[in-house]
NUBA-28297 format. One record per residue (C-alpha): x, y, z. Coordinates in Angstrom, 3 decimals. Example, Ala and Ser with C-alpha at 12.3 -4.5 7.8 and 13.67 -1.06 7.14 Angstrom:
2
- 12.300	-4.500	7.800 $
- 13.670	-1.060	7.140 $
***
This chain:
391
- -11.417	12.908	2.191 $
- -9.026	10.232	2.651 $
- -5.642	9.612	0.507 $
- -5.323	9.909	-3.310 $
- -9.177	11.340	-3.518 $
- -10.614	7.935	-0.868 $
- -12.987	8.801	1.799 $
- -12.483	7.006	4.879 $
- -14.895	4.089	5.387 $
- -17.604	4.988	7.601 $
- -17.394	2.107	10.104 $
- -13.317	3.619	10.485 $
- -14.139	6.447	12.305 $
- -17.712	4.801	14.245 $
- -19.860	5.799	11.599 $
- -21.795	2.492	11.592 $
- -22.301	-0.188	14.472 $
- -20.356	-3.395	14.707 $
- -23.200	-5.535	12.990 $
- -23.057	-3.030	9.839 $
- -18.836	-3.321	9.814 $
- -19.007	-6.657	9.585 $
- -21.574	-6.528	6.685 $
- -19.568	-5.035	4.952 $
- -16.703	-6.904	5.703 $
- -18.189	-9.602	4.251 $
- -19.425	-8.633	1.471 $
- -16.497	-6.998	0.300 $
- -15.026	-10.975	1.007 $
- -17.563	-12.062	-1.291 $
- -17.316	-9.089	-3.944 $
- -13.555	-9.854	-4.386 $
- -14.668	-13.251	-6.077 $
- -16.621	-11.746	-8.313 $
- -15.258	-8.583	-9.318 $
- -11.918	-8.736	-10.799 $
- -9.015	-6.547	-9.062 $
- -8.726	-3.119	-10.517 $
- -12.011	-2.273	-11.177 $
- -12.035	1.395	-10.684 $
- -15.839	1.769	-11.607 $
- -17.083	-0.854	-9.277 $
- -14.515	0.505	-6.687 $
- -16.305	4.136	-6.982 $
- -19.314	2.335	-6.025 $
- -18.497	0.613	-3.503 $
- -17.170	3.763	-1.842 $
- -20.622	5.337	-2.729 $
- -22.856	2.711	-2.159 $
- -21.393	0.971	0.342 $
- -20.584	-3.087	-0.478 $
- -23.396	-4.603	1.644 $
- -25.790	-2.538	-0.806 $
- -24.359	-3.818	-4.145 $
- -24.050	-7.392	-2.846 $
- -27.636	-7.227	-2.058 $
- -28.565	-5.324	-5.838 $
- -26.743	-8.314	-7.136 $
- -28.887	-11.383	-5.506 $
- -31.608	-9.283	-6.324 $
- -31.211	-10.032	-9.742 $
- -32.322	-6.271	-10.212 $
- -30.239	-3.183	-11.715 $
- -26.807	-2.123	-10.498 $
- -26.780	1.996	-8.810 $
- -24.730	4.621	-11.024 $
- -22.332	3.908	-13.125 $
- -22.859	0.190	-12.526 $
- -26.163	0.405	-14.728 $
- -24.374	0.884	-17.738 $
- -23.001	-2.547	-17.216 $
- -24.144	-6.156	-17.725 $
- -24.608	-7.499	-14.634 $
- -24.532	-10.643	-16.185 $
- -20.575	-10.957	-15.580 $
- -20.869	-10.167	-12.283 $
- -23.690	-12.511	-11.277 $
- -22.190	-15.400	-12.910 $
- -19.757	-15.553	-10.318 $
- -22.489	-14.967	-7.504 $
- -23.073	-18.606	-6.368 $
- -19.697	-20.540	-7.470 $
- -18.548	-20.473	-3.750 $
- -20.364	-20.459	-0.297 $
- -18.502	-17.319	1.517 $
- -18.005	-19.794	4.735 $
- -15.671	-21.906	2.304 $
- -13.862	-18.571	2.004 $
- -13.620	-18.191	6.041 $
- -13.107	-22.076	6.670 $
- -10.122	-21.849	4.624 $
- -8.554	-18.884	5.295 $
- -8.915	-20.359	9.053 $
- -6.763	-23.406	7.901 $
- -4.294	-21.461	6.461 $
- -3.992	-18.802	9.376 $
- -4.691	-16.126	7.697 $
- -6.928	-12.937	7.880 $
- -8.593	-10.608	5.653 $
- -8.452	-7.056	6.000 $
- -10.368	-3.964	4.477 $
- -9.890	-0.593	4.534 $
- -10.514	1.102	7.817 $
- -8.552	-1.741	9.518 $
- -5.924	-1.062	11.883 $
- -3.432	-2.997	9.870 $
- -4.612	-1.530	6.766 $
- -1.889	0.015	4.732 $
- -3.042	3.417	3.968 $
- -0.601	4.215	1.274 $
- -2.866	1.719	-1.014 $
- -5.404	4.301	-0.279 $
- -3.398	6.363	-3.203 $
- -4.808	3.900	-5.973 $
- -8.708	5.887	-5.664 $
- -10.822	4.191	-6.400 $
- -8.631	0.855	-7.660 $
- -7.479	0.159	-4.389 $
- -8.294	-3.222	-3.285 $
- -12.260	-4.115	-2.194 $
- -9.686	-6.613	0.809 $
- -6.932	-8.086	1.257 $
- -6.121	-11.691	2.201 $
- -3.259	-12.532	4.245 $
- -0.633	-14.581	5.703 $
- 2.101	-14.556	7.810 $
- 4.049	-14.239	11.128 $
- 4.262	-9.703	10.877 $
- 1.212	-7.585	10.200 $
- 1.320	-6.515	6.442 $
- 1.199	-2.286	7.904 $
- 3.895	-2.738	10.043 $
- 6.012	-4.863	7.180 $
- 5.242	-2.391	4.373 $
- 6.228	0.585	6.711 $
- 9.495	0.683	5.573 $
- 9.484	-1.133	2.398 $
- 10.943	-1.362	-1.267 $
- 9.992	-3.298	-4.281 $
- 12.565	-5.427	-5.654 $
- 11.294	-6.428	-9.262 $
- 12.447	-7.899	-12.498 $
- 12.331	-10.829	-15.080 $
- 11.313	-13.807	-14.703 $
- 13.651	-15.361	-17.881 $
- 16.538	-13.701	-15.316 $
- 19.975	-13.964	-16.034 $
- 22.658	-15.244	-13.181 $
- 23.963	-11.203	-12.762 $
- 20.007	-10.571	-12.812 $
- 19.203	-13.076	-10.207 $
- 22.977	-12.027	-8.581 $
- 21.915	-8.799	-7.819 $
- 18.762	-9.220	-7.026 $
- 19.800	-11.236	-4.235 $
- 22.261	-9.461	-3.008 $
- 20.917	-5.809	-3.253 $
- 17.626	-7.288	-0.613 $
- 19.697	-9.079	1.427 $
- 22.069	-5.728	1.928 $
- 18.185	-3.913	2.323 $
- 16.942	-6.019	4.274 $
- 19.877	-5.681	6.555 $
- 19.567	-2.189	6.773 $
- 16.019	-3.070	7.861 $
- 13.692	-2.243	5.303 $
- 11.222	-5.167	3.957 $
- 11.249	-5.950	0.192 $
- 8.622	-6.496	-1.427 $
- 8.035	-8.596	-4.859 $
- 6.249	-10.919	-6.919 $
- 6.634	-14.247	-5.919 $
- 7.298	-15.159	-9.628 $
- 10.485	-17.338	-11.025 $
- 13.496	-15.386	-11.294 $
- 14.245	-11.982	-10.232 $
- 11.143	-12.300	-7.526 $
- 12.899	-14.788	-6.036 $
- 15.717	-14.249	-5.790 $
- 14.711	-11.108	-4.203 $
- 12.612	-13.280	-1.007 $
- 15.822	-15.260	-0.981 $
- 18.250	-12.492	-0.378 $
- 16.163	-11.083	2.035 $
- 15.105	-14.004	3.943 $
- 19.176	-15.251	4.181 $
- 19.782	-12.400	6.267 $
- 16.619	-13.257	8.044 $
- 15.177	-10.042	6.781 $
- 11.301	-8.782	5.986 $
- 10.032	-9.648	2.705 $
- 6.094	-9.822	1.313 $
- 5.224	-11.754	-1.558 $
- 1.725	-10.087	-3.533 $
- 0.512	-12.601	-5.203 $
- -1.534	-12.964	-8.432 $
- -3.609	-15.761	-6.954 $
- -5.646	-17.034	-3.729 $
- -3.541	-17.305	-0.593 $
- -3.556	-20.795	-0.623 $
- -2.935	-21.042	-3.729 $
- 1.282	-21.772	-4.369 $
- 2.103	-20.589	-7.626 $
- 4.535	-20.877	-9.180 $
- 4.454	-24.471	-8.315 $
- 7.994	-24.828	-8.140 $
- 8.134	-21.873	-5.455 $
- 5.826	-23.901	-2.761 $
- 8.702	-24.011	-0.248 $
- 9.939	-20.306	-0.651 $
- 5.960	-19.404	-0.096 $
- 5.862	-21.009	2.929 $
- 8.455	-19.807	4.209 $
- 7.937	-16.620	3.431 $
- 4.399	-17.205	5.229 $
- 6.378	-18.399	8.399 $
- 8.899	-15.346	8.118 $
- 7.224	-12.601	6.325 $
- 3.912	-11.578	4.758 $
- 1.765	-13.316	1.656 $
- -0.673	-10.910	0.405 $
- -3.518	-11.233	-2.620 $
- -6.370	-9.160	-3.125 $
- -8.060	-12.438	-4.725 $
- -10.023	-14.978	-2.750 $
- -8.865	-18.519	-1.760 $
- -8.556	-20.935	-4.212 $
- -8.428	-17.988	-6.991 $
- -5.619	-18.952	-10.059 $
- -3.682	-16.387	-12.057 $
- -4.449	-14.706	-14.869 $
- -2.157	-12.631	-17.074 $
- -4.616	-9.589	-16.447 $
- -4.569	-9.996	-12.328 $
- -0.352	-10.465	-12.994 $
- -0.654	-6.761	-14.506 $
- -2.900	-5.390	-12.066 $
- -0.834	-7.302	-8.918 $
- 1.990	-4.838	-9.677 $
- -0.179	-1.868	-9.249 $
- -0.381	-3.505	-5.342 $
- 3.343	-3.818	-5.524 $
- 3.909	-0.262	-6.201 $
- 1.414	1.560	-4.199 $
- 2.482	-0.501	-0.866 $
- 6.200	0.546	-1.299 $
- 8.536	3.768	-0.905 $
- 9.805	3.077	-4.235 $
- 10.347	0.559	-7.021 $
- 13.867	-0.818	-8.235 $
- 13.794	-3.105	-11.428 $
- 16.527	-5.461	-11.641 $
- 16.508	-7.119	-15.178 $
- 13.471	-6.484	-17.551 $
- 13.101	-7.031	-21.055 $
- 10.940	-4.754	-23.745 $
- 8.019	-5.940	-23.171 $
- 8.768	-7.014	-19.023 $
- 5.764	-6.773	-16.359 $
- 8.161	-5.006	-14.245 $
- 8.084	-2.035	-16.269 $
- 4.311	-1.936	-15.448 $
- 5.165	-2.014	-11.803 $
- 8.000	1.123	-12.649 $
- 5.051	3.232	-14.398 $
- 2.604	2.433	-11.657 $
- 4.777	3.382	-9.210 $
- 6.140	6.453	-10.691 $
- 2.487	7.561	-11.345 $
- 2.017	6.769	-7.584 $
- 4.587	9.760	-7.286 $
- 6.755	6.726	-5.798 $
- 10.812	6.701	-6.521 $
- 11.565	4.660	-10.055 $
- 14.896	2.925	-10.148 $
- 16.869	0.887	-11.834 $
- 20.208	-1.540	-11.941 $
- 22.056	-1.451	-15.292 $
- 23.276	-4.500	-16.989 $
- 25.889	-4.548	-19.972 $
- 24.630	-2.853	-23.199 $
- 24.039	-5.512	-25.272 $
- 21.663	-7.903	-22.991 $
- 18.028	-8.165	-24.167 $
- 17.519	-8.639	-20.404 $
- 18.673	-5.507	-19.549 $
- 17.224	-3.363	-22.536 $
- 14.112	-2.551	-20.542 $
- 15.873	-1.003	-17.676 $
- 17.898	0.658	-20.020 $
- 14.425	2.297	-21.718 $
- 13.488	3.162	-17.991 $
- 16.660	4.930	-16.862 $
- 16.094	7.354	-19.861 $
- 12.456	8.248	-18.659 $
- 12.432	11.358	-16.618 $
- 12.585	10.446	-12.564 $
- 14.123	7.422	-12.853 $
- 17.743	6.634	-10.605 $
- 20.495	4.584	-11.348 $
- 21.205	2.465	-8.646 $
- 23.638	-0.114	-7.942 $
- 23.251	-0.704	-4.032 $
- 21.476	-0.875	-1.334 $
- 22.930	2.476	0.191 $
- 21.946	4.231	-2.881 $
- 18.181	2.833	-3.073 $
- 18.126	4.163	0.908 $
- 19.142	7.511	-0.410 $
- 16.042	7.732	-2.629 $
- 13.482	5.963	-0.568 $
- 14.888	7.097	3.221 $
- 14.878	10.397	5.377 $
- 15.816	13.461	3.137 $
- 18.928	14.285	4.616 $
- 19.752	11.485	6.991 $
- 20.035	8.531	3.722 $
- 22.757	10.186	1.794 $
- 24.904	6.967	0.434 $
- 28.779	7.271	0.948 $
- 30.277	8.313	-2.198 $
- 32.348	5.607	-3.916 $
- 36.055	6.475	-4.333 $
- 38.723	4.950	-6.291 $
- 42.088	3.942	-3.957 $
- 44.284	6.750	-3.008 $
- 48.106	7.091	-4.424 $
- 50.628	8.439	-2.671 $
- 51.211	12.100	-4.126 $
- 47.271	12.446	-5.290 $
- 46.938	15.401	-3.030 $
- 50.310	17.389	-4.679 $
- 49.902	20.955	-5.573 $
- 50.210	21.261	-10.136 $
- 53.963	22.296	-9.671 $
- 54.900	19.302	-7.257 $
- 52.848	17.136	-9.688 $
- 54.609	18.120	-13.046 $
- 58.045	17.782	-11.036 $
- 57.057	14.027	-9.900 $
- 55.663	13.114	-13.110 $
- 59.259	14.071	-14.501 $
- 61.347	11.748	-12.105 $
- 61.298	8.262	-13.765 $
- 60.321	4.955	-11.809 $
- 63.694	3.041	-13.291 $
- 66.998	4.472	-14.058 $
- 67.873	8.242	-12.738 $
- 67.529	12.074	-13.642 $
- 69.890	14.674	-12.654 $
- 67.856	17.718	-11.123 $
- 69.546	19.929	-14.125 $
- 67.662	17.025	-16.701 $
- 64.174	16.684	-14.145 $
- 64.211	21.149	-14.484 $
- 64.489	21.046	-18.617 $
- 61.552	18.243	-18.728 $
- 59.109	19.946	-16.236 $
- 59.951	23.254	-18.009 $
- 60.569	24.406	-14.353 $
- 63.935	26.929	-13.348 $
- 66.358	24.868	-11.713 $
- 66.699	26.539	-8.026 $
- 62.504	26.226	-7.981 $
- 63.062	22.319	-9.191 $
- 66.195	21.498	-6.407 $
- 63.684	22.693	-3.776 $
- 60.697	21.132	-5.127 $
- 62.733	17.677	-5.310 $
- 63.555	17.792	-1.444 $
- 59.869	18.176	-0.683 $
- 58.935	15.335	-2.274 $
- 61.958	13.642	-1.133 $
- 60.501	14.615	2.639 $
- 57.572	13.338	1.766 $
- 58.959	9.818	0.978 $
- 57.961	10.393	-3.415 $
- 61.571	10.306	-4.806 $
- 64.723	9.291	-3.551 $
- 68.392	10.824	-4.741 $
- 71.073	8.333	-5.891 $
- 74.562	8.741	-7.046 $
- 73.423	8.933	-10.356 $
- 69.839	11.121	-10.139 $
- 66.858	11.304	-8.765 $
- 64.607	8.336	-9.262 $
- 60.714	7.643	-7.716 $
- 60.389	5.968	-4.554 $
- 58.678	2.046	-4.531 $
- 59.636	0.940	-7.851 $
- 57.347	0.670	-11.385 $
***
């Protein structure tokens, strides 16, 4: 049994020949246009059935096996002959991509976690192999409607990851998305865009030149076929993709009602880390986060060091703990510290006056001024003792 309750896929360990691998290669290619992503039920058959066998139920025009009976066919089949699967090959060729299925050697196993829901395939795109990006990796995720701290941070929390050399992973989308690619790709980090949409397909349209780049630098991934368009449902289930793929999820901005809360619940039902970046109180853009921070398991974070910490090496991650500036005298013992408080910045106090102040005899006071007199606090005057460096 393989990962989150997912047997292994017999061609993976040389259960079936070469000719029945690439059967089901394909058909999985040509399931993934008719089945939307998610599909738990049709995913359970496929891993009990085998793809090759359902394709062929479903040109058969006969009944679907298990579970699959209880459904209309009808939705599936309507689907069946809108595309020629060599149109799907031809132009994943143009694009350079590939298309991977479980049992791959650049399959990332952690999707394996989804069950059944994991992807049928994934299409791809880009200059590293999607295992090897998503190895170290971290989802970077957040509004679209973004505010400039939102899209501020965002930026600057992937560029500081990706400098640390971990890949971050996102949506694509307007806003905190992409700002995320762009932080990570200034430092000429790793970043992978899931999409919601074919892989040569560039939404948003406005994002065309950050996808290709991130194709020439980093990794485009969809579980949808080429020439696929968005839908709000494959937006919701893209994020379960997000989450499973990465060590943990960080949500930047996000509203009530924000998609990247879904990606924050998948992930924390993944058993992945859940964390979020504050904003002020009162921001509608930040109210989300807010929710999410209350929600058991959930960090605050508010840099890279500290997302490390939650998503690294037990032990090995720990972020330096932020201190305020030292003051001369913040190490002083209580009874040098009530004597120094005494002795005034302007003016002067005699030791008899500093002694009656600090409520302190005045031998014990004398003695206690000349220590911090050594150690450069307080200086004595003709007129008193007065503290060292001025107000």
């Amino acid at each position: 049994m393989g990962v989150g309750g997912v047997e292994p896929l017999p061609w993976g360990d040389g259960g079936f020949s070469e000719r029945d691998a690439e059967g089901e290669r394909v058909a999985r290619a040509v399931l993934s246009r008719l089945v939307e992503p998610g599909d738990a039920v049709f995913g359970r058959a496929v891993r009990v059935y085998g793809a090759a066998r359902l394709l062929r139920d479903l040109r058969g025009r006969g009944p679907l096996p298990g579970e699959l009976a209880r459904r209309d066919p009808a939705g599936y089949r309507v689907r069946l002959g809108s595309r020629d699967p060599d149109e799907d090959t031809a132009r994943l060729a143009e694009v350079g991509g590939s298309f991977l299925v479980p049992g791959d050697p650049g399959w990332p196993t952690q999707l394996d976690d989804l069950g059944d829901a994991r992807p049928l395939g994934l299409w791809t795109r880009g200059a590293t192999p999607l295992r090897l990006a998503a190895l170290r990796s971290v989802a970077v995720v957040g509004a679209r409607a973004c505010t400039d701290y939102g899209a501020h941070v965002a930026g600057a929390l992937a560029a500081e990851l990706a400098e640390a050399g971990w890949t971050v992973v996102s949506g694509g989308a307007y806003g905190v998305d992409g700002a995320a690619h762009r932080g990570a790709l200034a430092v000429r980090g790793s970043t992978v865009a899931v999409l919601a949409c074919g892989i040569d397909v560039n939404y948003p349209r406005g994002h065309e030149r950050l996808l290709t780049r991130i194709a020439e630098e980093g990794v485009l991934v969809t579980e949808l076929p080429p020439g696929a368009h968005p839908t709000r449902y494959r937006f919701i289930e893209r994020n379960r993709v997000i989450a499973a793929l990465t060590r943990g999820t960080v949500v930047v901005e996000a509203a009530l009602r924000s998609g990247a809360l879904i990606s924050a619940r998948r992930a924390a039902l993944l058993g992945r880390q859940v964390m979020g970046v504050p904003g002020p109180i009162g921001s509608p853009s930040s109210a989300g986060v807010h929710v999410l921070l209350r929600e058991p398991g959930s960090v605050l974070v508010t840099r890279a060091a500290e997302v490390i910490e939650q998503v690294g090496v037990i032990g090995d991650d720990l972020a330096p703990v932020l201190v305020g500036p030292s003051r001369p005298g913040d190490d002083l013992p209580p009874e040098l510290r009530r004597i120094l408080d005494v002795v005034p910045w302007r003016g002067a106090l005699s030791t008899a006056a500093i002694a009656h102040e600090a409520g302190s005899a005045p031998t014990a006071t004398r003695r206690r001024l000349d220590v911090l007199a050594a150690r450069e606090l307080v200086d004595r005057t003709s007129k008193g003792w007065r503290r060292r460096g001025g107000a």
